[in-house]
C-alpha positions in Angstrom: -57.0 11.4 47.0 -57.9 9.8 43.9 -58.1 5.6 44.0 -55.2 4.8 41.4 -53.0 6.7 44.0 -53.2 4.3 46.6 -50.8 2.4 48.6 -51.9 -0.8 47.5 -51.4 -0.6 43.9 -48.6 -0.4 41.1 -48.5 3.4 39.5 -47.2 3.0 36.6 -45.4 5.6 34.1 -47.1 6.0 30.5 -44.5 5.0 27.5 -42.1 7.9 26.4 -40.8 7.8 22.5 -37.9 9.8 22.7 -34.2 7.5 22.7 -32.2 8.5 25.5 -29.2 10.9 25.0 -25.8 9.9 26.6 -23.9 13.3 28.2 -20.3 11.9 27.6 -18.8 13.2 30.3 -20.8 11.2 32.9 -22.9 8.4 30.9 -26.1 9.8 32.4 -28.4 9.9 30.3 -30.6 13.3 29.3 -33.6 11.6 28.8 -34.7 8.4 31.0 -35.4 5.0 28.9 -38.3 4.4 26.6 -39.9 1.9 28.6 -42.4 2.6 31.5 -41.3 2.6 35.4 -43.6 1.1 37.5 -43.4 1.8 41.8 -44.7 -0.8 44.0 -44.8 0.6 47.5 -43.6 -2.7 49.6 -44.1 -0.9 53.5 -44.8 2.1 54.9 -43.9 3.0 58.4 -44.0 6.4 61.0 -45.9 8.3 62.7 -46.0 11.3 60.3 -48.0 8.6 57.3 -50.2 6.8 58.8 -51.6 3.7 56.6 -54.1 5.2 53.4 -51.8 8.9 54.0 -48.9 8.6 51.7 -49.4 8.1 48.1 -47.0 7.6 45.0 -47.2 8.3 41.4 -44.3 8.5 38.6 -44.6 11.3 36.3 -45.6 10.6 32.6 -42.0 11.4 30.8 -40.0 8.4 33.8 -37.8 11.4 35.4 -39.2 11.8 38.5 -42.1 10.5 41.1 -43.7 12.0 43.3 -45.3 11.6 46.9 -47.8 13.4 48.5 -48.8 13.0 52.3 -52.1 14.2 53.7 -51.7 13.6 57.5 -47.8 14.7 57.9 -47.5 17.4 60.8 -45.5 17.8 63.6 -46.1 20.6 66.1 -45.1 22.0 69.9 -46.1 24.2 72.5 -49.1 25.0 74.2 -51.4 21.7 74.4 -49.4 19.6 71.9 -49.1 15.8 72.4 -45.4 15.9 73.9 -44.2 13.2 71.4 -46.1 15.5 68.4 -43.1 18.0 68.0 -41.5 14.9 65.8 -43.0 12.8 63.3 -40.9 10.3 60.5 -42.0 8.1 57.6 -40.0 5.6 55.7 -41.1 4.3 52.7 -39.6 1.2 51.3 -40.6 1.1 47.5 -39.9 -1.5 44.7 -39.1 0.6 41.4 -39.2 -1.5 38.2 -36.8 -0.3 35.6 -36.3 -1.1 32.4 -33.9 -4.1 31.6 -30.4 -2.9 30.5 -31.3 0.4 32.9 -30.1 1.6 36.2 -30.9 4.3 38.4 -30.5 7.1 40.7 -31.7 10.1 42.6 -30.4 13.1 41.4 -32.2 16.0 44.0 -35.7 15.6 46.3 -38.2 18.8 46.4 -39.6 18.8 49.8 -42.5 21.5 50.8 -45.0 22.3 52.7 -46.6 25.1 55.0 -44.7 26.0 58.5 -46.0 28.2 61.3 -43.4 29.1 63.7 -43.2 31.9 67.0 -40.5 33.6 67.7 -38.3 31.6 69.7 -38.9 28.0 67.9 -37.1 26.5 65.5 -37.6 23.2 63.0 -35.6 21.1 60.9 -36.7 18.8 57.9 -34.8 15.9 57.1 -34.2 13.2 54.9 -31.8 9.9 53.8 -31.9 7.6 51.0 -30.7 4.3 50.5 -31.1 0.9 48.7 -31.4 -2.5 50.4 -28.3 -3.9 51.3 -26.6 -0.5 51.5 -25.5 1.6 54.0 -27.5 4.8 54.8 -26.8 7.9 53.1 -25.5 11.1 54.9 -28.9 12.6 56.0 -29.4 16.1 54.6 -30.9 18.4 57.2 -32.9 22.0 56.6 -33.2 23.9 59.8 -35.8 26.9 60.0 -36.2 29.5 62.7 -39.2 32.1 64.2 -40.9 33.9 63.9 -42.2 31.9 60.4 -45.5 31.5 59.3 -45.7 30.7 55.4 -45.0 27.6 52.7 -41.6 26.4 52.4 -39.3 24.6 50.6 -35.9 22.7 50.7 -34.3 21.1 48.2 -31.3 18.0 47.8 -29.0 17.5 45.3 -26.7 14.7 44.9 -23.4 16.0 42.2 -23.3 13.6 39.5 -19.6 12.1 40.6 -21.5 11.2 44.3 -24.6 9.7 42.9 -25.9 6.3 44.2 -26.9 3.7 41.2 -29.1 1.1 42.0 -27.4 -2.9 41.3 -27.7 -3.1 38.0 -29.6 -6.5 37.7 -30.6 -6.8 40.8 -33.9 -5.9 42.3 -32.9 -4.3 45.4 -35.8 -2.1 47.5 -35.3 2.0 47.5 -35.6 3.2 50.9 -36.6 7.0 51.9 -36.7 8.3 55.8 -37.9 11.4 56.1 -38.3 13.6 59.5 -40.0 16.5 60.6 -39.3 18.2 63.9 -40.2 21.0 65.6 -38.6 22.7 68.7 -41.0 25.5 71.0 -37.7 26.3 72.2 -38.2 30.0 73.8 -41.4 30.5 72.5 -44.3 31.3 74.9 -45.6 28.2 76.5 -49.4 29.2 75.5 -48.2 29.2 72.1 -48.1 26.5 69.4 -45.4 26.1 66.7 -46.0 23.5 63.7 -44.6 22.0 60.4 -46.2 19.9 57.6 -45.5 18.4 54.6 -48.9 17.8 54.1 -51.4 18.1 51.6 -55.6 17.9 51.6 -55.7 18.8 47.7 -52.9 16.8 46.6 -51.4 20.1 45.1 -47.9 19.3 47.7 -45.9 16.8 47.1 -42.4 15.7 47.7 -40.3 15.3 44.4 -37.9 13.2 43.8 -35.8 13.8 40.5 -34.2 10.6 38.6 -31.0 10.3 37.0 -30.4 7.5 34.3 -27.5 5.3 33.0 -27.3 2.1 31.3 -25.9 -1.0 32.8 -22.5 -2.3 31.7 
């Protein structure tokens, strides 16, 4: 994983030139704001991203960041850890906009590889919500055996329910994710596992952002 990506540091977006464009029947924006975002990752806590395993990076044009975990499995069956078949991560970030700018996420692409016999089943979830705020609704993807290939799950938010961060207010962005699995019926011998996990850095979890400007 390359050094700019780590936990410790800002990443911050390059400059785009392109004025945003209003859609009229929502005021969110087409394109995000001129200026550059920059992501400070204030904590990271679970079992499924250990400290130095979860990294962050905004992409070049401001309408999305990314995050990619190398150490994110959980697994059951056969000789597993019995607290392995769940792991979590919550990530509390500090995301600079731009002054006069607000904020929201629009849909999250989750993926990774999943390996399951028949008989086992897995879910991935995931919630979003800014400090001071209440928890969003979490948005579950179950999967069922006999599975053994990538996969993917997506969320999107409609533009009438989306959650705008205080405009002029620094308020932390807060993302809990969860991976479980369940050997359920499977042979005992076996193992079943799920990751969203990746050695290369090619996987990564992507979180799409919608833009508005402040009153």
């Amino acid at each position: 994983m390359a050094g700019g990506l780590l936990l410790s540091g800002a990443v911050a977006a390059l400059l785009t030139t392109a004025l945003p464009a209003r859609t009229p029947a929502s005021g969110v924006f087409d394109n995000p704001p001129p200026d550059k975002i920059v992501i400070d990752v204030a904590t990271v806590n679970g079992s499924g991203c250990p400290e130095g395993t979860a990294a962050v990076a905004v992409s070049p044009d401001n309408t999305a960041f990314t995050v990619t975990y190398s150490s994110y499995l959980a697994q059951a069956g056969g000789n597993s850890d019995p607290t392995a078949f769940r792991k979590n991560c919550q990530l509390n970030l500090v995301v600079h906009v731009p002054q006069g700018f607000t904020y929201a996420i629009a849909s999250a692409d989750y993926r990774g590889f999943l390996s399951l016999q028949p008989g086992a089943t897995a879910t991935q979830k995931a919630s979003y919500y800014f400090q001071g705020s209440s928890n969003t609704v979490p948005k579950t993807h179950p999967f069922n055996g006999a599975f053994n290939d990538n996969w993917e799950a997506t969320d999107s938010t409609d533009v009438a329910q989306l959650v705008w961060a205080p405009c002029g207010v620094l308020r932390n962005f807060n993302i809990n994710t969860e991976l479980r699995v369940n050997a359920g019926t499977q042979s005992p011998d076996k193992v079943s596992f799920m990751t969203m996990d990746s050695t290369d850095g090619d996987i990564s979890t992507v979180y799409h952002m919608a833009w508005k400007q402040c009153p």
